[in-house]
C-alpha positions as CSV (number, residue, x, y, z in Angstrom):
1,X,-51.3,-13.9,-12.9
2,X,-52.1,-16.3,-9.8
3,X,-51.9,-13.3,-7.4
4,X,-48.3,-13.2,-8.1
5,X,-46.7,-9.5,-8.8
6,X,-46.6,-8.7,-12.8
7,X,-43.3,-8.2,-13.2
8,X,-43.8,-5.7,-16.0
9,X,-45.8,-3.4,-13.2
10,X,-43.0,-0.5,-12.7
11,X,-43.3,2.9,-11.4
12,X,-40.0,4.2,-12.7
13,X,-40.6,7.5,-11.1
14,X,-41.2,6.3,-6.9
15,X,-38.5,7.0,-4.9
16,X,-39.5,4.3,-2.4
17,X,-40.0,1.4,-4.6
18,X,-37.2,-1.0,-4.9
19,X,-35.9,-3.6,-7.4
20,X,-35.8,-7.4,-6.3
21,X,-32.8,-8.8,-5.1
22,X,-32.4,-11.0,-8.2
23,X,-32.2,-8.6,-10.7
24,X,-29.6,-6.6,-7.8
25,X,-27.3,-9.4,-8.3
26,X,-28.1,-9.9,-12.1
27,X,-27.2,-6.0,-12.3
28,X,-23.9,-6.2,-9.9
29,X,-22.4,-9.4,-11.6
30,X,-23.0,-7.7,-15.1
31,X,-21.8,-4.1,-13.8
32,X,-19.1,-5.5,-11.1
33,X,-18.1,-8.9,-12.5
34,X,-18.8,-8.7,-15.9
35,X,-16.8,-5.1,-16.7
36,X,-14.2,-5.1,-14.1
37,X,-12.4,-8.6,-14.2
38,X,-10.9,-8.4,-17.6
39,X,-9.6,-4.5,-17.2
40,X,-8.2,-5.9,-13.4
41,X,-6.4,-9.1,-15.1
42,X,-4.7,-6.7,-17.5
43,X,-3.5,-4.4,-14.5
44,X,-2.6,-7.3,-13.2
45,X,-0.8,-9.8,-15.6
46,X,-0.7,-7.4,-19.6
47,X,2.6,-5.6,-18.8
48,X,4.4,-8.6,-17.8
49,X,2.4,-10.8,-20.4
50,X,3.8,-8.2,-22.8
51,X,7.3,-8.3,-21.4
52,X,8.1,-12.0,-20.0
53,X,5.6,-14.1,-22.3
54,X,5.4,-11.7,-25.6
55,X,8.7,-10.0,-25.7
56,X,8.2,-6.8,-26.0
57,X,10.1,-4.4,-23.6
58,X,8.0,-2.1,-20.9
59,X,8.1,1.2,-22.1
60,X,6.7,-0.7,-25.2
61,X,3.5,-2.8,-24.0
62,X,2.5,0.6,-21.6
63,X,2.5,3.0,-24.8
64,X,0.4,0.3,-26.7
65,X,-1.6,0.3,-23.6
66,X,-1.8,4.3,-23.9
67,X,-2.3,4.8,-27.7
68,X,-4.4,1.9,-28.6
69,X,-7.3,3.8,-26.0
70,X,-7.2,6.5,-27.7
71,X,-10.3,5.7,-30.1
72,X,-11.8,4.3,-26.8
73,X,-11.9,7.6,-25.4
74,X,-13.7,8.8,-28.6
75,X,-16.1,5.7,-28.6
76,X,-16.9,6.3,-24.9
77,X,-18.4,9.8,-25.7
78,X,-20.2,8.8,-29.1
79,X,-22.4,5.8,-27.1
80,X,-22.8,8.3,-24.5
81,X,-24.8,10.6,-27.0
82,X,-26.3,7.7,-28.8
83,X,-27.9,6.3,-25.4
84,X,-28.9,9.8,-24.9
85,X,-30.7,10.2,-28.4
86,X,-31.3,6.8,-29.7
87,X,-33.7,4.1,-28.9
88,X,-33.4,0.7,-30.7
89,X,-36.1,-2.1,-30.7
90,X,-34.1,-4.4,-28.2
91,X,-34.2,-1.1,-26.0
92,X,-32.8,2.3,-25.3
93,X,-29.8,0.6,-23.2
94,X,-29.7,-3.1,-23.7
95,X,-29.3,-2.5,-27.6
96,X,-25.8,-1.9,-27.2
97,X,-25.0,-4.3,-24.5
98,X,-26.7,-7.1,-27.1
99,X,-24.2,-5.3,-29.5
100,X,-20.9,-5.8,-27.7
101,X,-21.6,-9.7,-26.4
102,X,-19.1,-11.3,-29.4
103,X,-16.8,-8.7,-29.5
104,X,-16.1,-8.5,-26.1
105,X,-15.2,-12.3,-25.8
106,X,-12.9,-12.9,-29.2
107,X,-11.5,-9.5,-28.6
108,X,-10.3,-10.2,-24.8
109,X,-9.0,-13.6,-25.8
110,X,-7.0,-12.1,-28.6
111,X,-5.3,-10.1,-26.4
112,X,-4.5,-12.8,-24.7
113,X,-2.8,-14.0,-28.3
114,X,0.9,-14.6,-28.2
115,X,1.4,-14.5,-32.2
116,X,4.3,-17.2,-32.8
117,X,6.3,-14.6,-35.3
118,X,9.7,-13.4,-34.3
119,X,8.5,-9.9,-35.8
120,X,8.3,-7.1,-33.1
121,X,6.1,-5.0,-35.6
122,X,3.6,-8.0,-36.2
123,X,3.4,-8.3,-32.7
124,X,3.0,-4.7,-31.7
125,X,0.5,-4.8,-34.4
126,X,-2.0,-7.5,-33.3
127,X,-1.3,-6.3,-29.6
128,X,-2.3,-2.5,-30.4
129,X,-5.7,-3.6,-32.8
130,X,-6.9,-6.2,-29.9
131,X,-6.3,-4.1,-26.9
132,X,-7.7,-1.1,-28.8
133,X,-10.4,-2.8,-29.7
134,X,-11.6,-4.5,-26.5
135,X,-11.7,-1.1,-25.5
136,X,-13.7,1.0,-27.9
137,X,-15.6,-1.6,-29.4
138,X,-16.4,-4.8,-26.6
139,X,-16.3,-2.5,-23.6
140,X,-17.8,0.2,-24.6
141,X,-20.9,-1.1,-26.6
142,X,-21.2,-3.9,-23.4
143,X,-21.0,-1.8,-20.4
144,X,-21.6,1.7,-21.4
145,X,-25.0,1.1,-20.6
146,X,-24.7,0.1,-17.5
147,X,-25.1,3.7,-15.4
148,X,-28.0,4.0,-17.7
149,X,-29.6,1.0,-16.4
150,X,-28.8,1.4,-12.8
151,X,-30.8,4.8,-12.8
152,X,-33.5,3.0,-14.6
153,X,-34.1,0.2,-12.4
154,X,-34.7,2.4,-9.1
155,X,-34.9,6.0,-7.9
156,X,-35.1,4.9,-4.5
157,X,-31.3,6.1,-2.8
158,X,-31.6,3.5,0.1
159,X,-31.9,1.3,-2.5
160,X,-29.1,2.4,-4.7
161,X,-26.6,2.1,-2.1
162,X,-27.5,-1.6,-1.4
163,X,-26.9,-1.8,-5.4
164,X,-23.6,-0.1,-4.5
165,X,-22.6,-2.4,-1.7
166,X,-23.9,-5.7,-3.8
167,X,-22.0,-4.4,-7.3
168,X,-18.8,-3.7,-5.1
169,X,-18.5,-6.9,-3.8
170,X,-18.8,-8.4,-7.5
171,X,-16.1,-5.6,-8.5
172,X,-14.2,-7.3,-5.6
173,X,-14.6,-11.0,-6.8
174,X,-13.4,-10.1,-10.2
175,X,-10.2,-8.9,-8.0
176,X,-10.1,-12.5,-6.5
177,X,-10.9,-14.1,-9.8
178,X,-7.8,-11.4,-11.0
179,X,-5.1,-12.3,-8.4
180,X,-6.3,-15.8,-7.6
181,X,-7.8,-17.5,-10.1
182,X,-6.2,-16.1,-13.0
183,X,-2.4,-17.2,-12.9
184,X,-3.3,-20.6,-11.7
185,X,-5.7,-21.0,-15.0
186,X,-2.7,-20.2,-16.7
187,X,-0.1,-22.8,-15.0
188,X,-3.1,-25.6,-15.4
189,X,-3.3,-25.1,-19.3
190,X,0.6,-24.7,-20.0
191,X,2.1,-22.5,-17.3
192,X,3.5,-24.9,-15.5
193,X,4.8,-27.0,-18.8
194,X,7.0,-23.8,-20.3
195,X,3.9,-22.7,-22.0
196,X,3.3,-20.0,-20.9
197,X,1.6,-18.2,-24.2
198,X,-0.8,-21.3,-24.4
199,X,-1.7,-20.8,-20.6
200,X,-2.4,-16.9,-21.2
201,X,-4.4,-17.9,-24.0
202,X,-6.8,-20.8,-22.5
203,X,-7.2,-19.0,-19.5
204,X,-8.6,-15.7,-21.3
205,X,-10.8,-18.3,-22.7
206,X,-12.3,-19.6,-19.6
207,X,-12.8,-15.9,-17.8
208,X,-14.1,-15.1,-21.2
209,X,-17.3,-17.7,-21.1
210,X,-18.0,-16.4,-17.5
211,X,-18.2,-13.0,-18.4
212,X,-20.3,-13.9,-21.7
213,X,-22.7,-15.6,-19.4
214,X,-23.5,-12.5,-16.9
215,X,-23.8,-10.6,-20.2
216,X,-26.4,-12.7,-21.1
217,X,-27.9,-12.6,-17.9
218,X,-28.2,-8.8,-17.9
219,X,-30.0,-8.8,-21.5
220,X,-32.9,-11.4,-20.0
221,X,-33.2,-9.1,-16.5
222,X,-32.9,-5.9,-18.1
223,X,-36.0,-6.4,-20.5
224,X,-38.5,-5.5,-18.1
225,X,-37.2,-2.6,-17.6
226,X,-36.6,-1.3,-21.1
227,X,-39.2,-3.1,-22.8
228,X,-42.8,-3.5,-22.8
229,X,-44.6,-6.8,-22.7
230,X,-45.6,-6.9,-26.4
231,X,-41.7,-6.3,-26.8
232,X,-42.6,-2.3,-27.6
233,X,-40.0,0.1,-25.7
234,X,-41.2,1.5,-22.5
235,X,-42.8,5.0,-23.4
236,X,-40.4,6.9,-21.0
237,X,-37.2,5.5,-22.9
238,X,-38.9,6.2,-26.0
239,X,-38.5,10.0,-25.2
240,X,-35.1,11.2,-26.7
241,X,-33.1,14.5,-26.0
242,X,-32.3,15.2,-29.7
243,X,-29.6,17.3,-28.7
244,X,-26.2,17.5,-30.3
245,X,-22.5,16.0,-28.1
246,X,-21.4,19.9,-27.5
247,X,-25.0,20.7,-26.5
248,X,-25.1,17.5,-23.8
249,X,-21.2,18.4,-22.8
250,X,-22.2,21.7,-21.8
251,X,-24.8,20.7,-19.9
252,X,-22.9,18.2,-18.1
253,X,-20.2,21.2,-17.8
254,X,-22.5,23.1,-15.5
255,X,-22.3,19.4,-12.9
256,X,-19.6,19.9,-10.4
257,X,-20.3,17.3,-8.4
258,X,-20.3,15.5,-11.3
259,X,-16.8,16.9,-13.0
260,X,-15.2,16.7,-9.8
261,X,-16.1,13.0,-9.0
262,X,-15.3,12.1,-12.6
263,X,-11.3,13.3,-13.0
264,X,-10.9,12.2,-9.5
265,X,-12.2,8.4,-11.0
266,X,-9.5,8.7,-13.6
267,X,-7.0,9.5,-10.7
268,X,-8.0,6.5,-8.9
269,X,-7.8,4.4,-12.1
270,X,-4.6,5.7,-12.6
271,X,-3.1,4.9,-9.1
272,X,-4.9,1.2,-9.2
273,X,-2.9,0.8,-12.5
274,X,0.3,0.8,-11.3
275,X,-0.2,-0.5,-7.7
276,X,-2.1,-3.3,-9.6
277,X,0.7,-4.0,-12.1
278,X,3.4,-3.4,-9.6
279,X,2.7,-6.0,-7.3
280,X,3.6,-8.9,-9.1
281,X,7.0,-7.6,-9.4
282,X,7.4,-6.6,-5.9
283,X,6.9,-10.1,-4.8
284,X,9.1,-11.6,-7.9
285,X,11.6,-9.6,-7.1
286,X,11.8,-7.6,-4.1
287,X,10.1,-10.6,-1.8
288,X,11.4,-13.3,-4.1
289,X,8.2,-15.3,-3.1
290,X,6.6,-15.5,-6.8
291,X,4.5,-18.8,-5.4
292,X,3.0,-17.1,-3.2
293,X,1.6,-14.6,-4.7
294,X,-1.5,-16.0,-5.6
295,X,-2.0,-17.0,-1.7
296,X,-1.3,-13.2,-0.2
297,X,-3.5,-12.0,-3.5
298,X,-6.3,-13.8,-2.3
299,X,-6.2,-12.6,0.5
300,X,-5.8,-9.3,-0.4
301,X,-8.9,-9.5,-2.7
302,X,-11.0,-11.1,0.4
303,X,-9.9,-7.7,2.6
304,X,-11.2,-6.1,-0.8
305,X,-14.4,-7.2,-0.5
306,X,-14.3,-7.2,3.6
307,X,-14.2,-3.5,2.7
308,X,-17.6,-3.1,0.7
309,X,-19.3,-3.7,3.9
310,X,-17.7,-0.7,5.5
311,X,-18.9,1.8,3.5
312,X,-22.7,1.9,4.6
313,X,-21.2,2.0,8.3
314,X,-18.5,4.5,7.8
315,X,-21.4,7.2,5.6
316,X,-23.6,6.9,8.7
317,X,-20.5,7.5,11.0
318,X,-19.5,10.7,8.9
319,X,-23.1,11.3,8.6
320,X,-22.3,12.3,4.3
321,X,-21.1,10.1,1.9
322,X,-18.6,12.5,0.5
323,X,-16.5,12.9,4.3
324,X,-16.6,9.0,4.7
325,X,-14.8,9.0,1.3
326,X,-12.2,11.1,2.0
327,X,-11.2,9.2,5.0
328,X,-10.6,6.2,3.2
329,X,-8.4,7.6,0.9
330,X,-6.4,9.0,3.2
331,X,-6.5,5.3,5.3
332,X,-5.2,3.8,1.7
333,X,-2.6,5.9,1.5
334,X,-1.3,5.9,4.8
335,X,-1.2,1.8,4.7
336,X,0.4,2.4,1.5
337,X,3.9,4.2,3.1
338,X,3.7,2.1,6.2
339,X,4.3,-0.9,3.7
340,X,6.7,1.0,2.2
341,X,8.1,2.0,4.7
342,X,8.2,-1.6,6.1
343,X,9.5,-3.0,3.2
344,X,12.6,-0.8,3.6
345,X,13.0,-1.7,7.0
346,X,13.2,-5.6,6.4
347,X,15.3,-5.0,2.8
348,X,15.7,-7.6,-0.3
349,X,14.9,-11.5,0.6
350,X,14.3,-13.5,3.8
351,X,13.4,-11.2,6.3
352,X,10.7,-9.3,4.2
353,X,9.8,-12.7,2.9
354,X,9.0,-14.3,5.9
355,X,6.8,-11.2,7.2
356,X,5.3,-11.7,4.5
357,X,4.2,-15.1,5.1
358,X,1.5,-14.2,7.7
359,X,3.4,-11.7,9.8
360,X,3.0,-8.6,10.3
361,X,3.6,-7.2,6.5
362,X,1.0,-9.6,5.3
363,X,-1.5,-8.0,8.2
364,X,-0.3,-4.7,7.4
365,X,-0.8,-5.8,3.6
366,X,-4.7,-7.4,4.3
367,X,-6.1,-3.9,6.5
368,X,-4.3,-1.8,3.5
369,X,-6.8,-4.1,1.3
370,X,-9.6,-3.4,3.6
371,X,-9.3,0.6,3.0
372,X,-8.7,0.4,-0.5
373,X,-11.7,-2.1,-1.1
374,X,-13.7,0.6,0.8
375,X,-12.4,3.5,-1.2
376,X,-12.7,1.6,-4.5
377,X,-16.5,1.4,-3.7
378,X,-17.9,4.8,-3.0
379,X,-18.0,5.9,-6.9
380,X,-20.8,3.3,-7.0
381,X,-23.1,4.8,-5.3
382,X,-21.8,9.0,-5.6
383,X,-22.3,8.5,-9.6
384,X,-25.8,7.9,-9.6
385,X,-26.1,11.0,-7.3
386,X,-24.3,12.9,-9.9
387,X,-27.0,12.0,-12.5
388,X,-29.7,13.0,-10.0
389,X,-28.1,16.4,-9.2
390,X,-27.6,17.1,-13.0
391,X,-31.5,16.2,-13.4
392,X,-31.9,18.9,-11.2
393,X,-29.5,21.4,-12.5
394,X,-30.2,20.8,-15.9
395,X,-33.9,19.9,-15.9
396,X,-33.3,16.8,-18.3
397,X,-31.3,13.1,-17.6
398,X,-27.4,12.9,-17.9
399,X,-27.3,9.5,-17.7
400,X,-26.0,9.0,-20.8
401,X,-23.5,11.4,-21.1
402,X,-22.6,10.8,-17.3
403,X,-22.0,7.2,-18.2
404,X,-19.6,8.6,-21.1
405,X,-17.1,10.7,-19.2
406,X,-17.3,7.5,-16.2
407,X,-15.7,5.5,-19.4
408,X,-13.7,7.8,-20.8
409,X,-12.6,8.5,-17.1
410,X,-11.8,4.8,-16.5
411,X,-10.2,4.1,-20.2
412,X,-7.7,7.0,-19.9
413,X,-7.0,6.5,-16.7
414,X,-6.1,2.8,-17.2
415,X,-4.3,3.8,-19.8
416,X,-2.0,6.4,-18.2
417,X,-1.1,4.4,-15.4
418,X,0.0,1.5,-18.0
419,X,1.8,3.6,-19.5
420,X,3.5,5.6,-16.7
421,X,4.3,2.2,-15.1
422,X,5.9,1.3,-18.1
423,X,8.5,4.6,-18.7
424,X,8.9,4.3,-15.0
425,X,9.7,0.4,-14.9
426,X,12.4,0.9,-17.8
427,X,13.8,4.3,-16.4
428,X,14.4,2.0,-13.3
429,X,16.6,-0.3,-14.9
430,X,14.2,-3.6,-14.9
431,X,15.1,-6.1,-17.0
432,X,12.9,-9.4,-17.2
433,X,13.8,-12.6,-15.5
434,X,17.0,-11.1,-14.3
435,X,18.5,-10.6,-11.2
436,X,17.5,-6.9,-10.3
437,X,19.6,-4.1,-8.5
438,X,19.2,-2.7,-5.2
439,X,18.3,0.5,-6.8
440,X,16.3,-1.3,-9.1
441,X,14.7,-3.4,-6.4
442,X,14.1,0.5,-4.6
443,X,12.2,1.6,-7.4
444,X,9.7,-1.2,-7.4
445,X,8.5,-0.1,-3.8
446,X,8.6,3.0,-4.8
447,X,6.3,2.4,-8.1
448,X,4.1,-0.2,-6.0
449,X,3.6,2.0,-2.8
450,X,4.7,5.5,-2.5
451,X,3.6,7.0,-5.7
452,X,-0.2,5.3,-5.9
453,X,-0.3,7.0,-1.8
454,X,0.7,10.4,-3.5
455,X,-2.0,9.8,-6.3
456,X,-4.6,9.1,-3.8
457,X,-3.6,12.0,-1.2
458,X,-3.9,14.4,-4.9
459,X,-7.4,12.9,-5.4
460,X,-8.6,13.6,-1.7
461,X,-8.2,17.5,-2.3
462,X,-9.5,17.2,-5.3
463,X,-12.6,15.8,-3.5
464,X,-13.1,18.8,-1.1
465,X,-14.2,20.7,-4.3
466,X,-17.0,17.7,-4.7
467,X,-19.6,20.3,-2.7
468,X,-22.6,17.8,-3.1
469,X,-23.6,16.7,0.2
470,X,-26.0,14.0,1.5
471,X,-28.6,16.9,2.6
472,X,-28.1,18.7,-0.3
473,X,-29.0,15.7,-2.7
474,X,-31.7,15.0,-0.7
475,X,-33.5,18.7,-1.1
476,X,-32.5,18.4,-5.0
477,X,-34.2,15.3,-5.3
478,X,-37.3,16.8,-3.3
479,X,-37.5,19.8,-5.9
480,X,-37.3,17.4,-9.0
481,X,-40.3,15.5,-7.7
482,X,-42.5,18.5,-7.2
483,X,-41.5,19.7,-10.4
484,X,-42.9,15.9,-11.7
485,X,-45.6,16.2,-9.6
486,X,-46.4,19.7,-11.5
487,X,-46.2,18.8,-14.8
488,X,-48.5,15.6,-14.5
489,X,-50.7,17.7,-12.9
490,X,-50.7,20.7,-15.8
């Protein structure tokens, strides 16, 4: 080996060793990147691609939204038990994430499709089997794995928070890829010609062959870790739990922290949802600056990913991980009413408009990014915790069925807030690229501030129920390695 390191030498039970920073990236881009930027584009852009480009009216596109992830939810679950029970020759993880490369692509630029038919039922059609599909069958068999993996790589919880820090600010990018890169992709390829549906369609293409490539990047890091030299499947992920669904749900019932972290991550996706998909609209139609949203998006991304770097500060300043989360959600909410708030103040047009434009609503706008970037981050690094405590509690890994209920978490989540956004947008009295009414023009602040700040202040009391501290992780962990340490022994 030339006194280099083998690569293939891993102790995948230390607590101290940690992965190199190349496969950290690899792992954030593939887990941050890779997963989040096509679900943040269609908070972003898929109710009013449905509605301005498509046709179809809101209450429409969010129930298509809503019903086509239903199977998702079931699909979530099922991989969950299949990572937990099944070991393929490519590996125990990276089998499915191999599986879900070509769907994942086709199926995200499909929905991306505008069919030219003037039939609402083909379109609702092809709109509920891509969407559905990008869900249950791309998503899930590509990223699923990806709790799995991250447990695998490194025990060490120093570590894991740099992972956490590192995967948020790829999570963050795909927001500035999202809000910044996205639109523009589509005025380049049509947009900015009338064609609109041939923009939407081109640019799904080019996000597509980036997220393709840090799939592909993740199957050539991950094989160290899941496979053997001779290509054989480590001996540790060889070892199955041959336990029914109900059986691994039950155990995973006995996980508070676990439970408690996991409906509050459907809360949150719920409330990014609609403050996602509501923004566009508020600067349409409320601000009436639709150029410049790309510009204040950007910047709110950037404040995204200023706020990754806030987290490791604010956990030591709290002193637990689960305090320094609760104050950021109750800094993103505030932020959220005081723009609110704001934007009542200025009303309709000019005034708002031009506070906007790098006054004080667009600072007000950029340290509301800051908090929410920090709060959007701490699941990253409590979930892995989760897994850890339910080793503990249950005597056997949940990473597999933990990694189920975080998809199913995100996909209904995603799903209700689409679809709330849409009842809510047509009970409002929106109609596309009309001139809205002052009550009308009330209810998209409303839908874009006040209700993801109630949202969020429900989720922080769910949180106090959370009741896994720092320390207590820490004396967990210390029993499960003298339990190890025990058994090798016998």
């Amino acid at each position: 080996m030339n006194g280099k390191r083998d690569v293939y030498d891993i102790d995948f039970t230390s607590t101290t060793r940690k992965a190199p920073l190349k496969d950290k990236i690899i792992h954030c881009l593939y887990g941050g990147y890779g997963f989040q930027v096509s679900w943040v584009i269609f908070g972003y852009y898929l109710v009013y691609f449905y509605t301005d480009v498509v046709g179809l009216s809101a209450t429409v596109a969010g129930t298509i939204m809503l019903v086509a992830r239903v199977a998702d939810c079931f699909t979530d679950l099922w991989i969950g038990y299949m990572l937990d029970n099944v070991c393929y020759k490519w590996g125990r993880y990276r089998s499915w994430a191999l599986f879900g490369v070509a769907p994942l692509f086709l199926l995200f630029v499909g929905v991306f499709t505008a069919l030219p038919t003037d039939s609402t039922a083909l379109k609702i059609g092809w709109a509920a089997i891509c969407y559905g599909c990008f869900g249950s069958i791309g998503a899930t068999f590509s990223f699923m794995p990806q709790i799995a993996q991250f447990c695998n790589m490194t025990r060490n919880p120093r570590d894991r928070e740099t992972i956490a820090v590192i995967k948020s600010v790829f999570v963050n990018l795909a927001q500035v890829v999202a809000a910044s890169v996205f639109l523009p992709l589509v005025n380049l390829f049509g947009g900015n010609s009338g064609k609109e549906a041939q923009g939407y369609f081109w640019a799904a293409v080019t996000i597509g062959l980036t997220v393709m490539l840090v799939q592909i990047l993740n199957l050539i890091m991950t094989r160290k870790y899941e496979l053997n030299r001779d290509g054989s499947c480590r001996e540790h992920l060889r070892q199955v739990e041959h336990e029914n669904l109900m059986v691994q749900l039950g155990s995973f019932a006995k996980n508070r922290p676990a439970i408690v972290l996991q409906i509050g991550e459907a809360l949150k996706q719920i409330m990014q949802a609609i403050k996602n998909g509501m923004v566009i609209y508020v600067f349409t139609y409320f601000l009436g600056m639709e150029s410049f949203y790309s510009i204040a998006m950007f910047a709110f991304t950037v404040a995204l990913m200023a706020g990754v770097f806030v987290m490791k500060p604010l956990i030591r300043v709290f002193k637990d991980t689960g305090r320094a989360y609760q104050f950021c959600m109750l800094a993103s909410a505030g932020f959220s009413l005081l723009l609110f708030f704001m934007c009542k103040g200025y009303g309709p047009g000019a005034a708002a408009a031009d506070s906007m434009r790098f006054g004080i609503l667009f600072l007000v706008f950029i340290v509301n990014g800051i908090f929410s970037g920090t709060y959007y981050s701490f699941t990253n690094v409590m979930t892995p915790a989760t897994v850890d405590y339910g080793e503990w509690k249950n005597g056997k890994g949940q990473a597999g069925i933990i990694s189920a209920v975080n998809g199913f978490a995100i996909t209904i989540g995603a799903a209700l807030g689409a679809q709330i956004m849409g009842v809510l947008l047509d009970w409002s009295g929106y109609v596309a690229n009309q001139t809205q009414s002052d009550s009308t023009l009330n209810w998209l602040l409303i839908l874009a501030f006040v209700l993801p700040a109630v949202i969020t202040i429900i989720h922080f009391v769910l949180q106090m129920f959370y009741g896994l501290s720092d320390k207590r992780l820490e004396e967990c962990m210390q029993e499960v390695r003298a339990r190890k340490q025990h058994e090798n022994a016998a």
